[in-house]
C-alpha positions as CSV (number, residue, x, y, z in Angstrom):
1,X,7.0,-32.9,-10.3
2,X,8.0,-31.2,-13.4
3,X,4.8,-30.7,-14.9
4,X,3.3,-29.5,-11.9
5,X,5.8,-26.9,-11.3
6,X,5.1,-25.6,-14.2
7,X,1.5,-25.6,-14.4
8,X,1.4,-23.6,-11.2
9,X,4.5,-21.1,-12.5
10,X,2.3,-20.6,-16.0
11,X,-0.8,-20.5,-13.7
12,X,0.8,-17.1,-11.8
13,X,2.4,-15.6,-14.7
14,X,-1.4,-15.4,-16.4
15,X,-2.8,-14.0,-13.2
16,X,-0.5,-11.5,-12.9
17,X,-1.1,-10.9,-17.0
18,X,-4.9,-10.7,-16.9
19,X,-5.5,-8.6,-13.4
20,X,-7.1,-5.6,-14.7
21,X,-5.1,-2.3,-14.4
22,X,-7.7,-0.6,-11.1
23,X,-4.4,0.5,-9.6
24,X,-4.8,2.1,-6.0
25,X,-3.4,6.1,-4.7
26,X,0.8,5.8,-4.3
27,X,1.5,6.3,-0.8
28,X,3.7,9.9,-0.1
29,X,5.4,9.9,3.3
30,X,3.7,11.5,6.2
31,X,4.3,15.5,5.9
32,X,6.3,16.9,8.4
33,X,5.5,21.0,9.9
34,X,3.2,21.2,7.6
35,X,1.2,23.8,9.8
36,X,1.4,26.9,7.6
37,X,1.1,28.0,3.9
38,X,4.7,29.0,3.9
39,X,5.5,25.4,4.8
40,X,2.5,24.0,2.8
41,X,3.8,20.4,1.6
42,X,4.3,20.6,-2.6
43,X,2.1,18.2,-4.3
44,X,4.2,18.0,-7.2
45,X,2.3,16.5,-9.8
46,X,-1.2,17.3,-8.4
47,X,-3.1,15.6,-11.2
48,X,-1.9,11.9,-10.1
49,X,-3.3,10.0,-7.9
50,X,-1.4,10.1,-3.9
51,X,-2.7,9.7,-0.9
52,X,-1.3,11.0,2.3
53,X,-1.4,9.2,5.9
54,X,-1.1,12.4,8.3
55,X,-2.3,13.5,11.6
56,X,-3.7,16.6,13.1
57,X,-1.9,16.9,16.7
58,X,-4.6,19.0,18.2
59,X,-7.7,20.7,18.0
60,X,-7.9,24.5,16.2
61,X,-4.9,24.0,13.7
62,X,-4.7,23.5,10.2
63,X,-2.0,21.2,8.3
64,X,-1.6,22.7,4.3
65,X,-0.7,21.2,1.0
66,X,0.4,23.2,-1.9
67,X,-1.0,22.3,-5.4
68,X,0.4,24.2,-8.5
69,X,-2.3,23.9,-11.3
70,X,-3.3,25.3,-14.8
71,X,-6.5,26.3,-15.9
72,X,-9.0,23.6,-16.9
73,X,-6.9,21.0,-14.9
74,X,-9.0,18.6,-12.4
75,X,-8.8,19.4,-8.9
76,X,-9.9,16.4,-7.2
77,X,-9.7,15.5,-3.5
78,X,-11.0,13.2,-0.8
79,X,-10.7,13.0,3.1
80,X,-10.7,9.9,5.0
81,X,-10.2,8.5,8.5
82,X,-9.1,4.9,9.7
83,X,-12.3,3.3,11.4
84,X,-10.4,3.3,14.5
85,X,-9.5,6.6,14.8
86,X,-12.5,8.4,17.6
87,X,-16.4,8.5,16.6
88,X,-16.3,12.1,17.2
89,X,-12.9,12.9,15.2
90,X,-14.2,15.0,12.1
91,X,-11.7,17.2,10.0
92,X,-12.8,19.2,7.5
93,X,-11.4,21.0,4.5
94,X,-10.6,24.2,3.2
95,X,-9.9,24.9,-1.0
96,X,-8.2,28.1,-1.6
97,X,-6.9,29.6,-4.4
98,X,-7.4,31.9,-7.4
99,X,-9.8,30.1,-9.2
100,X,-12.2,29.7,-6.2
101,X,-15.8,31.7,-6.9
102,X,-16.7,31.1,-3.6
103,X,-16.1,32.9,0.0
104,X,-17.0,30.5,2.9
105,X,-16.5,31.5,6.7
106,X,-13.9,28.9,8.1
107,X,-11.8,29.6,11.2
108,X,-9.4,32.8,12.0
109,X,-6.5,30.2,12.9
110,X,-7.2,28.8,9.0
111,X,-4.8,30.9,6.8
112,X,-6.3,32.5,3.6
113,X,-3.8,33.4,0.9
114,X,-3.9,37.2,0.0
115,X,-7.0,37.7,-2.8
116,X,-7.7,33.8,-3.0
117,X,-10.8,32.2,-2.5
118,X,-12.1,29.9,-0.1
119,X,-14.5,26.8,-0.5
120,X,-15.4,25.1,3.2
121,X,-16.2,21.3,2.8
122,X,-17.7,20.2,6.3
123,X,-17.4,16.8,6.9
124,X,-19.9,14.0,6.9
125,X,-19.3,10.5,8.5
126,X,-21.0,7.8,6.8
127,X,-22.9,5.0,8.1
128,X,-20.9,2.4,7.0
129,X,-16.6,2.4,6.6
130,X,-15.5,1.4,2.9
131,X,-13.2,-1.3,2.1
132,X,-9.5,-0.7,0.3
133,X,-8.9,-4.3,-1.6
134,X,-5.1,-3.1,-2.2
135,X,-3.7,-2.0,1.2
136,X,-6.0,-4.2,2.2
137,X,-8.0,-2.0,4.8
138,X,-11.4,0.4,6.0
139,X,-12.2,3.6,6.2
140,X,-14.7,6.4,6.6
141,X,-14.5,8.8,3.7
142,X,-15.8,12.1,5.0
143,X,-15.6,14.6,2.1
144,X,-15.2,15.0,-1.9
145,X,-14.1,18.2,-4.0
146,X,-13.7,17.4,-7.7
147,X,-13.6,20.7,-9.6
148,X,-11.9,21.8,-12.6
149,X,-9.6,24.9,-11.9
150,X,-10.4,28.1,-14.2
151,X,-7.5,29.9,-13.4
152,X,-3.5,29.3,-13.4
153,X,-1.8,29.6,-9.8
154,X,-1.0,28.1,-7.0
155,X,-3.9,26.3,-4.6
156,X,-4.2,25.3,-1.3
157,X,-5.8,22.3,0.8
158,X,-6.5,22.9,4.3
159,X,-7.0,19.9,6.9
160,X,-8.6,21.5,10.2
161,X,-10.3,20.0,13.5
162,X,-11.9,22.8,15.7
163,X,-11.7,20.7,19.0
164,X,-9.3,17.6,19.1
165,X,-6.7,15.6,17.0
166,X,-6.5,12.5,15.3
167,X,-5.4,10.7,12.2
168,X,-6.5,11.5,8.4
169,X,-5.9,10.2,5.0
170,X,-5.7,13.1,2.0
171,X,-6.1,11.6,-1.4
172,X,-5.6,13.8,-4.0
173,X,-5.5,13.9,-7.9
174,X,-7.5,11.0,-10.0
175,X,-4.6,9.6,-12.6
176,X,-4.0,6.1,-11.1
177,X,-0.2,5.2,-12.2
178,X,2.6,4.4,-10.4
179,X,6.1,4.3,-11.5
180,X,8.4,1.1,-11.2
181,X,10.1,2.3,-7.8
182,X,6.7,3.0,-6.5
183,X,4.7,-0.4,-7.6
184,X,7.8,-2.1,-5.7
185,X,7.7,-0.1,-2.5
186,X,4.6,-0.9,-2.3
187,X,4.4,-4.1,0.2
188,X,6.8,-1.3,2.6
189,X,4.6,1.8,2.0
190,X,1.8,-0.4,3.1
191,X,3.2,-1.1,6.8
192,X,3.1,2.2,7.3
193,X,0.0,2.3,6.2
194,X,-1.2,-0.1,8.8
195,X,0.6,1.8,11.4
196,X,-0.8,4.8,10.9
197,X,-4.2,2.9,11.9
198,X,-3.1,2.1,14.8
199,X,-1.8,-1.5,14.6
200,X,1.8,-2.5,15.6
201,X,4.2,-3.9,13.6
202,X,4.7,-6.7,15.6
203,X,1.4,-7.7,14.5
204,X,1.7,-6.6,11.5
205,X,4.5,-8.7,10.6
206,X,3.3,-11.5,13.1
207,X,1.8,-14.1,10.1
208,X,5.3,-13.6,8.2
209,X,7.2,-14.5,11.2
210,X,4.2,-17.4,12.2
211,X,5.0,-18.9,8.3
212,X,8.5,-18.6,8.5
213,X,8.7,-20.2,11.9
214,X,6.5,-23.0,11.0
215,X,7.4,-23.7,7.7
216,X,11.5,-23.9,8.8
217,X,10.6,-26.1,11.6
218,X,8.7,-28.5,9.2
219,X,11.6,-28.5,6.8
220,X,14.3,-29.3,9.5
221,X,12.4,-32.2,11.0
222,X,12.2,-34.1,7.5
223,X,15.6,-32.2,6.1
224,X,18.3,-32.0,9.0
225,X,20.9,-31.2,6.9
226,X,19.3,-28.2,5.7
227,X,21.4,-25.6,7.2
228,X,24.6,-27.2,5.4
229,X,23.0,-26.3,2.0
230,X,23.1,-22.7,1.4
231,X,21.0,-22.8,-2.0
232,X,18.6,-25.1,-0.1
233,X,18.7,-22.7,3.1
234,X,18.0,-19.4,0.7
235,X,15.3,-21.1,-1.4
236,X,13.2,-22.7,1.2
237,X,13.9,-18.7,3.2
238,X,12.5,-16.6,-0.2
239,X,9.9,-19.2,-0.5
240,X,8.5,-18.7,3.0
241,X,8.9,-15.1,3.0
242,X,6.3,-15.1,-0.2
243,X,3.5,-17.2,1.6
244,X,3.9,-15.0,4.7
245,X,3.2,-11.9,3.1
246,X,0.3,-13.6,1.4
247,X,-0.7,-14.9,5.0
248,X,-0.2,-10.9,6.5
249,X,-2.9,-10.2,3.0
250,X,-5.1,-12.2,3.9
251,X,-5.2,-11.4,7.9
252,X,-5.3,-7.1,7.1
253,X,-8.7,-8.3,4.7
254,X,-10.2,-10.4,7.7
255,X,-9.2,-7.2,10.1
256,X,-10.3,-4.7,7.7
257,X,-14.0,-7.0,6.7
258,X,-14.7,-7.0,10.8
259,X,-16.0,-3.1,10.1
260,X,-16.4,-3.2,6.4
261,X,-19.2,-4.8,4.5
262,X,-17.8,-6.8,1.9
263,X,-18.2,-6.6,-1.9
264,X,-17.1,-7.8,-5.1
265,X,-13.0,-5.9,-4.4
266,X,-12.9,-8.5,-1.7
267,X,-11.8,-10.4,-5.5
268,X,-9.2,-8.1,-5.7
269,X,-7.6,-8.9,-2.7
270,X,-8.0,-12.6,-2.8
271,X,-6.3,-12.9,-6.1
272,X,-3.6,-10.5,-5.0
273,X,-2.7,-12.5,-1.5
274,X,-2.8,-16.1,-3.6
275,X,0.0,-15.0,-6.2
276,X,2.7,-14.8,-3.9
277,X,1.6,-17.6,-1.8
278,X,1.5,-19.4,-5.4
279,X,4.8,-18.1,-6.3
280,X,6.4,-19.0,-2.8
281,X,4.9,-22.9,-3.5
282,X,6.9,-23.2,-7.1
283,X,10.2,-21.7,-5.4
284,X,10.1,-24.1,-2.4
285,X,9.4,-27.2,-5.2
286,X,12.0,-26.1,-7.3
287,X,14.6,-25.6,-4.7
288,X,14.2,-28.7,-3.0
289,X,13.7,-31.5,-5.7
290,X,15.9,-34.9,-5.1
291,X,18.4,-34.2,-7.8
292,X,22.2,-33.9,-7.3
293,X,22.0,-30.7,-9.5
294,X,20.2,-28.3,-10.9
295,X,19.6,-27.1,-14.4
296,X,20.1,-24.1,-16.0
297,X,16.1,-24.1,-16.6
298,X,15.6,-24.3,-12.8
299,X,17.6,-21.4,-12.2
300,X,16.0,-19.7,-14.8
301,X,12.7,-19.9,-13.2
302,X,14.0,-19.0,-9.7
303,X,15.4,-15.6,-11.4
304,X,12.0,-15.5,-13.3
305,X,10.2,-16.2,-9.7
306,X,12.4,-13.0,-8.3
307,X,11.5,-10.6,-10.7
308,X,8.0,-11.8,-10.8
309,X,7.6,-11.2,-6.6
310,X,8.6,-7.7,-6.8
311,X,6.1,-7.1,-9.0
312,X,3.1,-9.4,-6.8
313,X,4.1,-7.7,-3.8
314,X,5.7,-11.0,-2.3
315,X,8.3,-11.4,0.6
316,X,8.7,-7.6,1.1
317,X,11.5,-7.4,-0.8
318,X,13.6,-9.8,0.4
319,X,11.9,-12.5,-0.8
320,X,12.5,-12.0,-4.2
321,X,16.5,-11.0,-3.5
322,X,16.6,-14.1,-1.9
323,X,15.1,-16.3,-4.9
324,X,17.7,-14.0,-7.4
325,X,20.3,-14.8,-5.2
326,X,19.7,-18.7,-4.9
327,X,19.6,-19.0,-8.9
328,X,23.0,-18.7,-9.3
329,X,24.4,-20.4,-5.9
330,X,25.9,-23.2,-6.3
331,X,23.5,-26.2,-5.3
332,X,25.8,-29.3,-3.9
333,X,23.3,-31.5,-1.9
334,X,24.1,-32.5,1.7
């Protein structure tokens, strides 16, 4: 039991070790009266890599972000839609700004900044939706501006639909980093994410709460005494929670291949919906060996289990406070 416990801990630490750094945009929350350029959203550091999950709420207005850039900095942009938003849904964009050579014709209910000018990408629906391995999910991409800014000032990104609403995805800037805050709030961000497709979160949550369900009453029918154990009772709780968000992986890459063709990120995912179903496996085997106690090593590894899921994504959260918190409770058996 030892040795295998520790094969598969040393097994996850290497994944997570080895997976190459291809880091996906960091989520920023939906913008909010965004419908002019005096309330433009800030894109504070417009060079890193965000993406936006927003929606235009009818036809023949525009929604505005605000990037502040120097000259020679990359001004790089994409627009997006989920492949279940409407066939005919087709936002296009506007970039205005100082450093703009260009003078396209959009519509009078776009607003121009005084003196700036204006470069219309129309949109173009591809044949075929592309597949996200991180979130995991599809989506059309419908238009591209990477250009490098030749003047200092302030530009702006208009989102505009002539005829109807609908959901869009803004990624802007091409640095892929995240901070430590961010890479945790990831697994959270990503709900939204899924939302903002369209999907509930009952069923969004449904194979955490199939896992959970299942795997507690599989415990209680060999371990009755279960619920008399707290240590046992947290364990066996972080340990599901870690499979069922490997489980809700897994399903959003089966939803999201049903309209995507599938290539070699499907990898990506794969690996990255196994390491906390790997992880949850070693916390449930070292919170429920036959012992009457448990070593200071064993806790050690739950704490090391902890930290480890909040970096792989695993348990939303509560998973990995749940695996902290059962390393140092006390572990009498019933």
């Amino acid at each position: 039991m030892k040795s295998r416990t520790m094969s598969l801990f040393f097994l996850v630490l290497s994944s997570l070790v080895f997976i190459p750094v291809v880091l996906a945009h960091t989520p920023l929350q939906p913008p909010i009266d965004n419908e002019s350029l005096e309330t433009a959203l800030l894109i504070s550091d417009p060079t890193k890599s965000w993406a936006l999950y927003a929606e235009l709420h009818e036809g023949g207005e525009a929604e505005y972000y605000r990037l502040d850039m120097g000259d020679g900095e990359r001004l790089y942009t994409q627009l997006f839609i989920p492949t279940s938003e409407k066939n005919d849904f087709l936002p296009n964009l506007a970039i205005m700004g100082p450093g703009i050579a260009s003078h396209d014709v959009i519509p009078e209910y776009v607003e121009v900044p005084e003196g700036a000018g204006v470069m219309l990408v129309e949109a173009q629906r591809p044949d075929e939706p592309s597949y996200e391995p991180f979130t995991p999910s599809s989506s059309y991409f419908l238009a591209q501006v990477d250009l490098e800014v030749s003047s200092t000032g302030t530009y702006f990104i208009a989102v505009f639909e002539p005829s109807q609403g609908g959901r869009y995805g803004l990624a802007i800037g091409y640095r892929e980093e995240f901070g430590l805050d961010e890479w945790i709030r990831v697994p959270i961000d990503v709900i939204g994410i899924h939302q903002w497709e369209g999907q509930s979160l009952a069923f969004i949550l449904a194979p955490m709460i199939a896992t959970v369900i299942i795997g507690f009453g599989l415990f209680i029918w060999k371990r009755k005494g279960m619920f008399r154990n707290v240590f046992y009772l947290t364990g066996v709780s972080a340990g599901l929670l870690y499979i069922g968000s490997g489980a809700m992986m897994f399903t959003q890459m089966i939803l999201a291949l049903t309209t995507a063709n599938p290539d070699l990120s499907v990898f990506v995912t794969i690996v990255f919906a196994l390491i906390p179903i790997l992880l949850g496996i070693a916390i449930i085997r070292l919170t429920t060996k036959d012992r009457d106690g448990i070593s200071k090593r064993v806790r050690v590894l739950l704490a090391l289990l902890g930290f480890l899921g909040l970096f792989a994504w695993a348990g939303l959260i509560v998973g990995p406070a749940l695996s902290l918190l059962t390393s140092v409770l006390p572990a009498k058996r019933v």
